[in-house]
N, CA and C of each residue as an Amber inpcrd file, in Angstrom:
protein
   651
 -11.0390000  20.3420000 -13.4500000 -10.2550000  19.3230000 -12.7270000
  -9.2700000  18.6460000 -13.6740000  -8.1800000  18.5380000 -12.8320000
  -7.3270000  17.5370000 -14.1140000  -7.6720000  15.9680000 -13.7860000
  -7.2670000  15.6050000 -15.4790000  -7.2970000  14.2560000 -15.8110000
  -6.5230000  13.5720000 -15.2090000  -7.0610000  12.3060000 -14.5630000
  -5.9510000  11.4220000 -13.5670000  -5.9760000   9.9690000 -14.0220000
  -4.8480000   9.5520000 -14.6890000  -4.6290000   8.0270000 -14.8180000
  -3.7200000   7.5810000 -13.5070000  -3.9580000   6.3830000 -12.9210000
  -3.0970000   5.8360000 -11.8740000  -2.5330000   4.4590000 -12.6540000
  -1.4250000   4.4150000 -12.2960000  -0.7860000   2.9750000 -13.2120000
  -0.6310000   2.2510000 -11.6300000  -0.8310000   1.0890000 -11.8100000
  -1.0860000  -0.3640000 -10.3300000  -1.1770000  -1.4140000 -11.0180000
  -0.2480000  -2.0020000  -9.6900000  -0.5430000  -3.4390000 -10.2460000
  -1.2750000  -4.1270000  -9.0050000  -1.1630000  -5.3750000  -9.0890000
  -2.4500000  -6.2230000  -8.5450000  -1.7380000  -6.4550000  -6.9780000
  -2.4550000  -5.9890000  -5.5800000  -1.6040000  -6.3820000  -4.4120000
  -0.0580000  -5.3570000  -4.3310000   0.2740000  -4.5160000  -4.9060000
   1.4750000  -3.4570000  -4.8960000   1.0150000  -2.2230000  -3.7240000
   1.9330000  -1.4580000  -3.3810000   1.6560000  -0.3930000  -3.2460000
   0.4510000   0.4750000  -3.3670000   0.5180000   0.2670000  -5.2400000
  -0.5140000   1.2160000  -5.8310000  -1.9660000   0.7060000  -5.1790000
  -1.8170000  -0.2560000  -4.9010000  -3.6550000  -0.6230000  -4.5240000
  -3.5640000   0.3180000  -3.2790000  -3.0010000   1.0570000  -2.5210000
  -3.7610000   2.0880000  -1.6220000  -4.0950000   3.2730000  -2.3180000
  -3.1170000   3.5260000  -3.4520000  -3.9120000   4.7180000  -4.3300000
  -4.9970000   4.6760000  -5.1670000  -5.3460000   3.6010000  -5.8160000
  -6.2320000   3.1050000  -6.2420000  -7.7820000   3.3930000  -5.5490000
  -7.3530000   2.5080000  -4.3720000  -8.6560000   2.8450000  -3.3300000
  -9.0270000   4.4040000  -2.5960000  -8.0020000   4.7330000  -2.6010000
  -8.1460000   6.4690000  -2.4760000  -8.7330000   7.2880000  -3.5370000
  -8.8020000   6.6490000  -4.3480000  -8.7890000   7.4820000  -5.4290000
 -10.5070000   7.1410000  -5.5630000 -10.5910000   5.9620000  -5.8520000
 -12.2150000   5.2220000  -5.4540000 -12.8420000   6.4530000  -4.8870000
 -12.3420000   6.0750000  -3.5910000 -13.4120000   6.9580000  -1.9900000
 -13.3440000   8.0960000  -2.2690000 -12.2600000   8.4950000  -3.0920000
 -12.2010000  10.5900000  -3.3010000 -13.3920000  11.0770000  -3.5610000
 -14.1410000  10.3860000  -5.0140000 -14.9810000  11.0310000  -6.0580000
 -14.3640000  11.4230000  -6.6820000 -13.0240000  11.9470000  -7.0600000
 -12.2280000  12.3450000  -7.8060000 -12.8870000  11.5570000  -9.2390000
 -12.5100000  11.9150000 -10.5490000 -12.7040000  11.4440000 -11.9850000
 -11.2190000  10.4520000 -12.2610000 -10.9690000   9.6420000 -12.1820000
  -9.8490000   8.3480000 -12.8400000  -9.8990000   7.6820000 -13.6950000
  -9.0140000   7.5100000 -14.5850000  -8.9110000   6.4700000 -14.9180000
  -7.6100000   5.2960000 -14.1660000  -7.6240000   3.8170000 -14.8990000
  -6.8320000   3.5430000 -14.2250000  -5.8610000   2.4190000 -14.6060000
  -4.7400000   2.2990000 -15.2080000  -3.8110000   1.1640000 -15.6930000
  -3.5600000   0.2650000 -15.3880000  -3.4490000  -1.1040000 -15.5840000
  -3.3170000  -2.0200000 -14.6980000  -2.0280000  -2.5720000 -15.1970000
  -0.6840000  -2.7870000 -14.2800000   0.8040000  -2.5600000 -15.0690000
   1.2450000  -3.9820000 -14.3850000   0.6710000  -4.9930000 -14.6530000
   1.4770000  -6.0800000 -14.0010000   3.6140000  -7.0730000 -13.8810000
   3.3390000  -5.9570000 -12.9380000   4.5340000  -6.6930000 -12.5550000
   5.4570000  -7.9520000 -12.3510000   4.6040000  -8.8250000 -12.1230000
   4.8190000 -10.1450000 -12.1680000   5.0760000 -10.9190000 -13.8840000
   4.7540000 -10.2680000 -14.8720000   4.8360000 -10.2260000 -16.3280000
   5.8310000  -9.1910000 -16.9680000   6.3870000  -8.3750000 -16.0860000
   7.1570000  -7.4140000 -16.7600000   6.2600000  -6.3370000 -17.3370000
   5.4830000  -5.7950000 -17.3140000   4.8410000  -4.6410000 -17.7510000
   5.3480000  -3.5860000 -17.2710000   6.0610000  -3.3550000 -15.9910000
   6.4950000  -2.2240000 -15.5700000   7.8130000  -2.0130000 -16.2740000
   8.3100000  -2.8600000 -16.9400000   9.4030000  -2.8180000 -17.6200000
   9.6110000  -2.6910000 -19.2680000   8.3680000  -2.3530000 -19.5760000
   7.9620000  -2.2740000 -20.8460000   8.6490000  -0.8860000 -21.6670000
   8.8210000  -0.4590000 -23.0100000   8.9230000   0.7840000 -23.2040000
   8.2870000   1.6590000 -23.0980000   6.7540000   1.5730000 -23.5360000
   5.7230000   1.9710000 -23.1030000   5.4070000   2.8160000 -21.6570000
   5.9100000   1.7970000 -20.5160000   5.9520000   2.0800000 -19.5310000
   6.6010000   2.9360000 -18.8740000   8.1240000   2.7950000 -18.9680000
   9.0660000   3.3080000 -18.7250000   8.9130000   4.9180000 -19.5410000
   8.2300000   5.1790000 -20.8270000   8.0060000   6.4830000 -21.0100000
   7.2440000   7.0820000 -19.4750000   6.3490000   6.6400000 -18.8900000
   5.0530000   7.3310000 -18.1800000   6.7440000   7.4550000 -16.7660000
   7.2410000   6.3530000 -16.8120000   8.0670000   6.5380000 -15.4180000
   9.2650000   5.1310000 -15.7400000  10.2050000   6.4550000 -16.0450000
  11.8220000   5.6250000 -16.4400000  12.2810000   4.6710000 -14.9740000
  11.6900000   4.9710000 -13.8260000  12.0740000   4.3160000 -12.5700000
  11.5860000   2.8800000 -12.8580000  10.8790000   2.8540000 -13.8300000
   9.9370000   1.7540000 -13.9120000   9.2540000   0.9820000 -12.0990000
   8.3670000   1.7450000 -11.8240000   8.2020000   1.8360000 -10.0580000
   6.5160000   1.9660000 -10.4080000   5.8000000   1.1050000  -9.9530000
   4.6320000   1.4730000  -9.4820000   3.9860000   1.8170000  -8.0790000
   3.5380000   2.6690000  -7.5080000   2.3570000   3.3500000  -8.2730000
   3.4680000   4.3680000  -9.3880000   2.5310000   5.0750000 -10.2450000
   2.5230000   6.4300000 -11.0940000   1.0790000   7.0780000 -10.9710000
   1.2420000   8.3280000 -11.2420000  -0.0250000   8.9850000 -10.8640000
   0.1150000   9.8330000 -12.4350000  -0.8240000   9.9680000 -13.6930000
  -0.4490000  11.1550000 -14.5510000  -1.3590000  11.9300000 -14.0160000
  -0.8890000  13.3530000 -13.8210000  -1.5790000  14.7230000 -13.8490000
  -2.3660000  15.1770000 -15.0070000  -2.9000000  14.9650000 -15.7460000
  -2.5180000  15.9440000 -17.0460000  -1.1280000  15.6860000 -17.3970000
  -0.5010000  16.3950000 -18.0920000   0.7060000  16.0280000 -18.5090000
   2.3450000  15.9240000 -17.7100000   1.8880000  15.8700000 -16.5040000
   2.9810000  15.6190000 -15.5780000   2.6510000  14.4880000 -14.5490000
   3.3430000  13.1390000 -14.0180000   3.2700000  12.6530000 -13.9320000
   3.8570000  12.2430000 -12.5510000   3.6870000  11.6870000 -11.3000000
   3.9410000  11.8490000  -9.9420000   4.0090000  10.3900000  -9.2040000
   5.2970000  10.1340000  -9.0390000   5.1200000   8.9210000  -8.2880000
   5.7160000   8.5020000  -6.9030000   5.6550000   7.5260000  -6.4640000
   5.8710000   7.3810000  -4.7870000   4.3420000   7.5950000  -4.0470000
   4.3550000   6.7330000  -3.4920000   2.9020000   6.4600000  -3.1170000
   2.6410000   7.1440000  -1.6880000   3.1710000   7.6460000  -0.9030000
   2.8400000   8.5700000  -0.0630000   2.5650000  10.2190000  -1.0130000
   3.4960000  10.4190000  -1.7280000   3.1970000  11.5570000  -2.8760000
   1.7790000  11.7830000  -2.8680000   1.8060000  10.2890000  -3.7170000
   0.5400000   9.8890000  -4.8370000  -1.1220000  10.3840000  -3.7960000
  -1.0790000   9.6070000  -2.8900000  -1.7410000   9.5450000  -1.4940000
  -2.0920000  11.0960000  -0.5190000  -0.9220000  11.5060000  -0.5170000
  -1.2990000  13.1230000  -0.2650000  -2.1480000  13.9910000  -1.0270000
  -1.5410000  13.7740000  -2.5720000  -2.9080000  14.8950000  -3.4630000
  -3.6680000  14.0770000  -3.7260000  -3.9300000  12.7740000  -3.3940000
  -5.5340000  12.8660000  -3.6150000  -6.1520000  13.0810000  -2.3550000
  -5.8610000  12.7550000  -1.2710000  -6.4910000  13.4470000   0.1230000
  -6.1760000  15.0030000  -0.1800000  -5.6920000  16.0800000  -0.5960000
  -5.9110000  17.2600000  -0.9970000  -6.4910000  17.8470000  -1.5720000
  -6.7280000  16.9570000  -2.9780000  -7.4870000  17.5750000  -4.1750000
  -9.5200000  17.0380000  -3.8970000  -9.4380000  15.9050000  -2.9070000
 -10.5260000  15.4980000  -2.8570000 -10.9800000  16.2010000  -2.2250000
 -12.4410000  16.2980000  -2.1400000 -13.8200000  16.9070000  -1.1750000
 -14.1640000  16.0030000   0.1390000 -13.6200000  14.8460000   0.1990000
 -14.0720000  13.6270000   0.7390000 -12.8830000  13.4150000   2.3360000
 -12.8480000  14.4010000   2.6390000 -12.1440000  14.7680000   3.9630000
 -10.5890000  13.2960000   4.1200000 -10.2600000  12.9170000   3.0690000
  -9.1410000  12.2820000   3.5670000  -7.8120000  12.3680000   4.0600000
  -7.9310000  13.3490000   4.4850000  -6.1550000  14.1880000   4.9030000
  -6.8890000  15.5220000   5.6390000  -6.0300000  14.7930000   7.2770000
  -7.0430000  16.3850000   8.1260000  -6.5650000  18.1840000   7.5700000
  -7.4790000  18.2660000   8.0290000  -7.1780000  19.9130000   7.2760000
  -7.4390000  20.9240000   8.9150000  -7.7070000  19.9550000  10.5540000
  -8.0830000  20.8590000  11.2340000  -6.9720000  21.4250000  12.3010000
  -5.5680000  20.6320000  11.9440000  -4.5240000  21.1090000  12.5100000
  -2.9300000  20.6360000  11.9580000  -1.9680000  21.5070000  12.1960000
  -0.7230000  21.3190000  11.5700000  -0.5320000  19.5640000  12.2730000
  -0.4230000  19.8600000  13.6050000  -0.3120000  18.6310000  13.7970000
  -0.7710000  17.2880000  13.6980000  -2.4920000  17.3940000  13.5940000
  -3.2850000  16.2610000  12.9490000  -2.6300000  16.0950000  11.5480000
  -2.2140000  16.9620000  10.7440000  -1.9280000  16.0820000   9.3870000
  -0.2720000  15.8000000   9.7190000  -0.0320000  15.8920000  10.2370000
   1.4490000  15.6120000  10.7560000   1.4850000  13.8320000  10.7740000
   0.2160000  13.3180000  12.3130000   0.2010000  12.2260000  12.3090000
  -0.0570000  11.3130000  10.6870000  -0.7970000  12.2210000  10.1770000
  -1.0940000  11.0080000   8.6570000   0.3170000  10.8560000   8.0770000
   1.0410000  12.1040000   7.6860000   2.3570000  11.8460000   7.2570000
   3.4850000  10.5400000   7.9690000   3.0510000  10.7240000   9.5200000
   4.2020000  10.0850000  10.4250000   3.5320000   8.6260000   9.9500000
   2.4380000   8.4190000  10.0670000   1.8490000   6.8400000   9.2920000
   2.3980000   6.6190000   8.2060000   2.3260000   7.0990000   7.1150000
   2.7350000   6.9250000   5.8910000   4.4550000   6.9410000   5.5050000
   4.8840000   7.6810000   6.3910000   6.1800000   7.5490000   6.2700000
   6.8610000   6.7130000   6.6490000   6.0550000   5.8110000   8.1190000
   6.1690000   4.8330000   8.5700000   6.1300000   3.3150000   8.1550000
   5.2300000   3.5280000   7.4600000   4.5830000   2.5030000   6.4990000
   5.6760000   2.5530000   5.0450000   6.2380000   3.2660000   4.3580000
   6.7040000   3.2850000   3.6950000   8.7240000   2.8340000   4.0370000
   9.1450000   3.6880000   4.8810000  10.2730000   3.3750000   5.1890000
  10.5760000   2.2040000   6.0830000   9.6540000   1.3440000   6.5610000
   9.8260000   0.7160000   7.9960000   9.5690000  -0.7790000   7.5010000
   8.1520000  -0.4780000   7.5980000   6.9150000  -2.0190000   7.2230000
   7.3580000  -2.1560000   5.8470000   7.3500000  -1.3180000   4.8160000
   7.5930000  -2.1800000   3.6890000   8.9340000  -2.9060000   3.5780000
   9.8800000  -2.2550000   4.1680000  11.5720000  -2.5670000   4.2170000
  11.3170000  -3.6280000   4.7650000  10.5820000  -3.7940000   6.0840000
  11.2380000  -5.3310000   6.8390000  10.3920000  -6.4370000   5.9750000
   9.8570000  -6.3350000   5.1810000   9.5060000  -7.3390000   4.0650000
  10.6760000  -7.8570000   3.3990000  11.2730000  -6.7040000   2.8330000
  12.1350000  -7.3110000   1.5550000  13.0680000  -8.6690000   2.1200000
  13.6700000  -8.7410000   3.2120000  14.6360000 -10.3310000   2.9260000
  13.3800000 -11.5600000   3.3250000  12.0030000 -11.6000000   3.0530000
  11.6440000 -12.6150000   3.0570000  11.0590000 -12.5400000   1.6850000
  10.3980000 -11.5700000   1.1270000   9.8370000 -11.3140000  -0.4240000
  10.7220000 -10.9460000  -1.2220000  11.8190000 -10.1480000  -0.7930000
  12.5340000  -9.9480000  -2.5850000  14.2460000 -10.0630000  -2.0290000
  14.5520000 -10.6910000  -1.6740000  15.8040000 -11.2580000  -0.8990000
  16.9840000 -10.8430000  -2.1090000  16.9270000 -11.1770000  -3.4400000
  17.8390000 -10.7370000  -4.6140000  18.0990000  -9.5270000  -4.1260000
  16.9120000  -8.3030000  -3.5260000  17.6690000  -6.9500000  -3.9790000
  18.6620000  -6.7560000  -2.6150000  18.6340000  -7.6150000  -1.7610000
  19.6450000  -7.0430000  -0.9580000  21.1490000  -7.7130000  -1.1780000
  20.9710000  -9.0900000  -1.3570000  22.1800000 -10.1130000  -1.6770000
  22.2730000 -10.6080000  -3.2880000  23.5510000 -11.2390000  -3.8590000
  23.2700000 -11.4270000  -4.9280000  23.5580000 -12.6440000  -4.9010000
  23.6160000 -13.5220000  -3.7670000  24.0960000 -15.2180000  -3.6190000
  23.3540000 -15.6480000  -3.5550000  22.4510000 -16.5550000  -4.0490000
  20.9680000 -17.4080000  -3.5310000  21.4200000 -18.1200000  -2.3400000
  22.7240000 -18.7650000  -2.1320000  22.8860000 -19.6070000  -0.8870000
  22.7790000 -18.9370000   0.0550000  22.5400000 -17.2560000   0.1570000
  22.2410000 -16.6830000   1.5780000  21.0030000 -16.1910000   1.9990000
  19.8440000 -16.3580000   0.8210000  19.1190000 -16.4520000   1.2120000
  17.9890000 -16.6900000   2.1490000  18.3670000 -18.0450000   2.4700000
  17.9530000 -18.4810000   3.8030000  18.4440000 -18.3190000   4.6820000
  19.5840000 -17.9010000   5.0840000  19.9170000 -16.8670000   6.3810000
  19.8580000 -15.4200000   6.2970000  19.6440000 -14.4130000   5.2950000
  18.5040000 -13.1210000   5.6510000  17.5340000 -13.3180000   6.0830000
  16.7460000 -14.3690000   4.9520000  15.1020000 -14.5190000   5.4710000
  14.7220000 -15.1040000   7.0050000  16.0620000 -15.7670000   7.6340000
  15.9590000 -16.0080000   9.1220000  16.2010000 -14.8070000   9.8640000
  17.1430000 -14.0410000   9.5710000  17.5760000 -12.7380000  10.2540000
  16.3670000 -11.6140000   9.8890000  15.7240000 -11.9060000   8.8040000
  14.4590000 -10.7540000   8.5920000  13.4440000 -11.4170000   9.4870000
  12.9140000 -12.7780000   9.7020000  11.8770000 -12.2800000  10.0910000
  10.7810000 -11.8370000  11.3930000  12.4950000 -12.3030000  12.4860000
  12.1870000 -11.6140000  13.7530000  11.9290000 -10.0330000  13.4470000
  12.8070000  -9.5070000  12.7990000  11.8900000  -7.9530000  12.4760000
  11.1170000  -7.5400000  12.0280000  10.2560000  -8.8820000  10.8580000
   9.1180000  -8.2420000  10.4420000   8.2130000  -8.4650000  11.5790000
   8.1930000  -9.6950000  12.2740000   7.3290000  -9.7620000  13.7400000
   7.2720000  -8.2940000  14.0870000   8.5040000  -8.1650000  14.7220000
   8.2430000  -6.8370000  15.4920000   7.7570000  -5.7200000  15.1570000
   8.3810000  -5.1240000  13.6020000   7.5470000  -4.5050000  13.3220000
   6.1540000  -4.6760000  12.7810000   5.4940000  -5.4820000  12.5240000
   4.0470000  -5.6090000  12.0900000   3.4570000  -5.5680000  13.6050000
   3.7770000  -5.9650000  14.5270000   3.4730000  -5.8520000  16.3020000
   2.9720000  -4.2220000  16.0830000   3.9270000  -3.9120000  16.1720000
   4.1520000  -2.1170000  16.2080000   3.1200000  -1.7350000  15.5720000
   2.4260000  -1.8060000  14.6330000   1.5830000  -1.4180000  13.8070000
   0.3210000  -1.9030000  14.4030000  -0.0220000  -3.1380000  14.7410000
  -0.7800000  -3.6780000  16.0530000  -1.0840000  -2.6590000  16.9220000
  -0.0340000  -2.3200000  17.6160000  -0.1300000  -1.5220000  18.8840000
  -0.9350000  -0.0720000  18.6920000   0.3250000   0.7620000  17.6780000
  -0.2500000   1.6560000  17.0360000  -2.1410000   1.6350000  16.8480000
  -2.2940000   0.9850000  16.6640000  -3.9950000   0.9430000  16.1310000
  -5.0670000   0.4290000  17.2390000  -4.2960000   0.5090000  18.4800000
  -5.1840000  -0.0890000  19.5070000  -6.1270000   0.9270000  20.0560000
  -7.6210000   0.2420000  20.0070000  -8.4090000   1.3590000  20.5660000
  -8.7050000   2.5810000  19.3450000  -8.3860000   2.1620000  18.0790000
  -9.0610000   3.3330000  17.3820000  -9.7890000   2.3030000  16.0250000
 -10.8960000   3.0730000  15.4810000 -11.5960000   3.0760000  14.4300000
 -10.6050000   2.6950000  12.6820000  -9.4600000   3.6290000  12.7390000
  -8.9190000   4.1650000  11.5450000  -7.7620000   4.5530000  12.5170000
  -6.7040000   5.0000000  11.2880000  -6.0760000   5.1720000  11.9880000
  -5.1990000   6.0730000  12.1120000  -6.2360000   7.1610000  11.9400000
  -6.1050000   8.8620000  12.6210000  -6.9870000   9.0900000  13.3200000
  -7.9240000   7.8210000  13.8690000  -8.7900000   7.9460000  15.0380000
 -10.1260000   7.3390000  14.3330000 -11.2720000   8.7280000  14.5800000
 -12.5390000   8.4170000  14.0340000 -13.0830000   8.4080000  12.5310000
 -11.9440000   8.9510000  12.1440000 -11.8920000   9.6640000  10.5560000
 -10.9670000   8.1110000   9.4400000 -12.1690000   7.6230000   8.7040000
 -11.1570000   7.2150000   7.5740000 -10.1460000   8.3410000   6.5530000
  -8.9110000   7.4140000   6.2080000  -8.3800000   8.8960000   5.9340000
  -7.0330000   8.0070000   4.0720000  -6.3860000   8.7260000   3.9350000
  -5.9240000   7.8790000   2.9980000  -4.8270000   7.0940000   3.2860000
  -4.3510000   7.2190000   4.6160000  -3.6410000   6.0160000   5.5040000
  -4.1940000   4.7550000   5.4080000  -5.4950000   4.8740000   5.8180000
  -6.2440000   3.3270000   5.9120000  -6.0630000   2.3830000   5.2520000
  -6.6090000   2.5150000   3.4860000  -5.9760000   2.1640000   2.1710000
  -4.3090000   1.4510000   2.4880000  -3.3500000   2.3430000   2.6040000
  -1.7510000   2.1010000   3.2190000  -1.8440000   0.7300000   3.6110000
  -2.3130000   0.9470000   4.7970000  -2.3600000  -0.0080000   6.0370000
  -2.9700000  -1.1100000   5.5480000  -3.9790000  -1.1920000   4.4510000
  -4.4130000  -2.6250000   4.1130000  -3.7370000  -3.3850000   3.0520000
  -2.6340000  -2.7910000   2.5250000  -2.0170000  -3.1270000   1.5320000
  -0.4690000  -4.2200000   2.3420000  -0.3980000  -3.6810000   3.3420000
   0.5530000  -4.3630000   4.4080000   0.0670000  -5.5280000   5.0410000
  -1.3270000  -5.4560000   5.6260000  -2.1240000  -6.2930000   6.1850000
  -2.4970000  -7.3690000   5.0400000  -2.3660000  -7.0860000   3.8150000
  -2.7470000  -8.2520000   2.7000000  -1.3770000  -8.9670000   2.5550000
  -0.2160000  -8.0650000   2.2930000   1.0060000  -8.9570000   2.7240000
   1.3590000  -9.8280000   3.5610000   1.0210000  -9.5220000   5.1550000
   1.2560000 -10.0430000   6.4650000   0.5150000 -11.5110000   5.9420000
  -0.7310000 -11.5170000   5.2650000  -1.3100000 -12.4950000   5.5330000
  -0.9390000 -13.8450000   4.1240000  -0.2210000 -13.0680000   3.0280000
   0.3790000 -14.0400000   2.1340000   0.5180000 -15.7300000   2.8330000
   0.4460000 -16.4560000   1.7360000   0.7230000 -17.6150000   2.1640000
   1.9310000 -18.3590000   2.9480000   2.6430000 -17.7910000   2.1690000
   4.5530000 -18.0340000   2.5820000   4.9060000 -16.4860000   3.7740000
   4.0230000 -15.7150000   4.0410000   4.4550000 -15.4110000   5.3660000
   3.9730000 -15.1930000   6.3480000   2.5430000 -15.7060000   6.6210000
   1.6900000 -15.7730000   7.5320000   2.2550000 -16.1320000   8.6380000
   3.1360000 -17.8030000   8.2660000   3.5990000 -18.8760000   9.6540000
   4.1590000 -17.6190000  10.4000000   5.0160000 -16.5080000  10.2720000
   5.8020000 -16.1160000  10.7600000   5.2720000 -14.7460000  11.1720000
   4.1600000 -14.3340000  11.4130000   3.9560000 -13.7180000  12.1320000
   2.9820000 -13.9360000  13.1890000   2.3200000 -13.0290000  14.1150000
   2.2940000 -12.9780000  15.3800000   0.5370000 -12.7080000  14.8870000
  -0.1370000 -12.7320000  16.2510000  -1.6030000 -12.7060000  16.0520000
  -1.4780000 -11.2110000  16.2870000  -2.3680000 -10.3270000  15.1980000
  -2.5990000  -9.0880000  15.2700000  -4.3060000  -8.2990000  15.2060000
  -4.4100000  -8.6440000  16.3720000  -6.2700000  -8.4950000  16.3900000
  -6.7290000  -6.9880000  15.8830000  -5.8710000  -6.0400000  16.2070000
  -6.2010000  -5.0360000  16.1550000  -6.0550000  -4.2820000  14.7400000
  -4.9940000  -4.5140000  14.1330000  -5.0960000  -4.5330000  12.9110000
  -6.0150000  -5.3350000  11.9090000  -6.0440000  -6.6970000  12.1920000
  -7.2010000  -7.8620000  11.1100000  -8.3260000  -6.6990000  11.7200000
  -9.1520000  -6.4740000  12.7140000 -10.1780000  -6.1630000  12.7860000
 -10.6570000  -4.6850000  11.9600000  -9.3750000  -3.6040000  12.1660000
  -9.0550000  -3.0080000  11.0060000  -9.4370000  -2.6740000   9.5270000
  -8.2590000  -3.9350000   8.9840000  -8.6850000  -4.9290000   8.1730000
 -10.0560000  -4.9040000   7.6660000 -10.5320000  -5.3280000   8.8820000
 -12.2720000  -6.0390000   8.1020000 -12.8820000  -4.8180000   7.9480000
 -12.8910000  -3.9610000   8.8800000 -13.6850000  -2.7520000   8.0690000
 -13.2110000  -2.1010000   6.7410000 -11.7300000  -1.9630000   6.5320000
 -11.6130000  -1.6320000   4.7190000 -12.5440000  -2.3740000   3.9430000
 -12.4980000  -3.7530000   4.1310000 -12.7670000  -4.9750000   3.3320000
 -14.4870000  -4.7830000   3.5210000 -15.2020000  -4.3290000   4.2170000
 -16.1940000  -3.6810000   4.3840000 -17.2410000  -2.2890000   3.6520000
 -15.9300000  -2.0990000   3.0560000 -15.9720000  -0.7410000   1.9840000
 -16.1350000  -1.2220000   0.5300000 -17.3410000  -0.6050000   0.3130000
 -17.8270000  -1.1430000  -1.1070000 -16.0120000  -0.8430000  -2.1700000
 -15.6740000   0.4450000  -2.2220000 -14.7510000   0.9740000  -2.8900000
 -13.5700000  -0.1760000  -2.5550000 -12.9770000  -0.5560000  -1.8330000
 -12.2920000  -1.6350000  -1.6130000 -12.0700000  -3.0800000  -2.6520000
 -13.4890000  -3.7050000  -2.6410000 -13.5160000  -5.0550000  -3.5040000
 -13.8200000  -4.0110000  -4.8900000 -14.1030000  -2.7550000  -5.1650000
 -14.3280000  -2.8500000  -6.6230000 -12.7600000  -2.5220000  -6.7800000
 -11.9680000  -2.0460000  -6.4490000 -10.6490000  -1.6270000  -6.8880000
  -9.6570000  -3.0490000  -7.0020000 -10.4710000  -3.5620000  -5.6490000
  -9.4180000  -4.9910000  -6.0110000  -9.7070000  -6.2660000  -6.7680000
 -11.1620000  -5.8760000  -7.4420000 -11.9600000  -6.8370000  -8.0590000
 -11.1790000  -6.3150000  -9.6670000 -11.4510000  -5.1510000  -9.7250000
 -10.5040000  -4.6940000 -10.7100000  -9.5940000  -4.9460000 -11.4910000
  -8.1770000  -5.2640000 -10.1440000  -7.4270000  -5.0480000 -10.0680000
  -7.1480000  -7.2210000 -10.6720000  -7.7380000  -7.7710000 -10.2530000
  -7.8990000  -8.9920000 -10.6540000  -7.9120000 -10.3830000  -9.4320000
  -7.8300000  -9.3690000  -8.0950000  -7.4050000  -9.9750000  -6.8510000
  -9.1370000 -10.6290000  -6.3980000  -9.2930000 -11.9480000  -5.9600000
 -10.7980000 -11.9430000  -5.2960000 -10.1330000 -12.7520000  -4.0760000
 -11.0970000 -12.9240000  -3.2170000 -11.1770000 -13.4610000  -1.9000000
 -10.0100000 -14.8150000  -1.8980000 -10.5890000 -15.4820000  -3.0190000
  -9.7320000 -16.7350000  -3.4230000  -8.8460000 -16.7190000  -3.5770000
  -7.7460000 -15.6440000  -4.2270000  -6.1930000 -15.5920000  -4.8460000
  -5.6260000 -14.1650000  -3.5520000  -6.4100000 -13.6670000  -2.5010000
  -5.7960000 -12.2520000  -2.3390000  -4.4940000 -13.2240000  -1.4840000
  -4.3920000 -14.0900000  -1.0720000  -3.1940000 -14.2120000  -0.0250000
  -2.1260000 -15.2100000  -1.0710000  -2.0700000 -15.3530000  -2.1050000
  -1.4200000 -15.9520000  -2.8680000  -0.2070000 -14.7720000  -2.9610000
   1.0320000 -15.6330000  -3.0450000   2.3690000 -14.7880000  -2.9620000
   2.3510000 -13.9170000  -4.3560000
């Protein structure tokens, strides 16, 4: 088997690979690259991945990042059934989640969390973050809906979507953007079963996040 380091930081992305990687059985190790300090911007860092972007995944000596990537081979390489294998189209839906989750839900974040990368005026700030966050409503709704009536959410099967999906759901619930969204039962309930998963609090216990600080911006 190859050697697997995952580089994450605390509440990013990477915490769904992290936890995938947990539930695999797979062998890991695992970096902890805090962002909020500049670590991803380190030289150091920037050797493993010049994008300076977390997650990173090292292979052995090749190195893989983008977290749907990241997320696919370890539901591949694992034994631990996380990526269906019983039809083109069942793994279709995990992709259409993840792609979803990646191009959609994380985007309608940015003009209330990282507002610089779209504008470079601070005085407009507060009118993106008004114009963003009727869309993050809607889309975090969507994701609601999506999950109504199922377990997980490729159905009965936890899968390495799930992980995804709780990394959004820890956002939604941040301090500074809670007011502004909508009650989402179906997702929190979700939610509570990750948070239910031993592999869960050790990755995010890890990671440096506890019950007390997880909704801190």
């Amino acid at each position: 088997m190859p050697q697997l380091t995952l580089f994450a930081s605390p509440r990013a992305c990477s915490l769904a690979c992290h936890i995938a990687l947990e539930e695999s059985g797979l062998s890991y190790n695992v970096n902890i690259v805090k962002i909020r300090e500049g670590q991803h911007l380190t030289e150091e860092y920037l050797r493993t991945n010049p994008w300076g972007k977390v997650p990173a995944l090292r292979i052995d000596d090749e190195v893989l990042t983008e977290a749907q990537a990241i997320l696919s081979y370890i539901g591949d390489t694992s034994s631990a059934s996380l990526l269906p294998r019983e039809s083109a189209l069942a793994r279709a839906r995990a992709h259409e989640w993840m792609n979803f989750l990646t191009a959609t839900v994380h985007i309608a974040f940015r003009p209330l969390t990282k507002p610089q990368y779209l504008v470079a005026d601070p005085s407009l700030f507060p009118k993106l973050q008004e114009l963003g966050i009727p869309n993050l409503r809607k889309t975090l709704l969507e994701v609601d809906r999506r999950l109504e009536g199922r377990t997980w959410a490729l159905g009965d099967n936890y899968s390495v979507v799930d992980p995804y999906l709780l990394v959004f759901w820890i956002w939604s619930q941040r301090e500074d953007i809670v007011p502004h969204v909508a009650d989402m039962p179906n997702w929190k309930a979700h939610a509570a079963r990750i948070f239910e998963r031993d592999a869960t609090w050790k990755c995010l216990n890890r990671e440096g996040v506890t019950p007390d600080n997880i909704a801190n911006a």
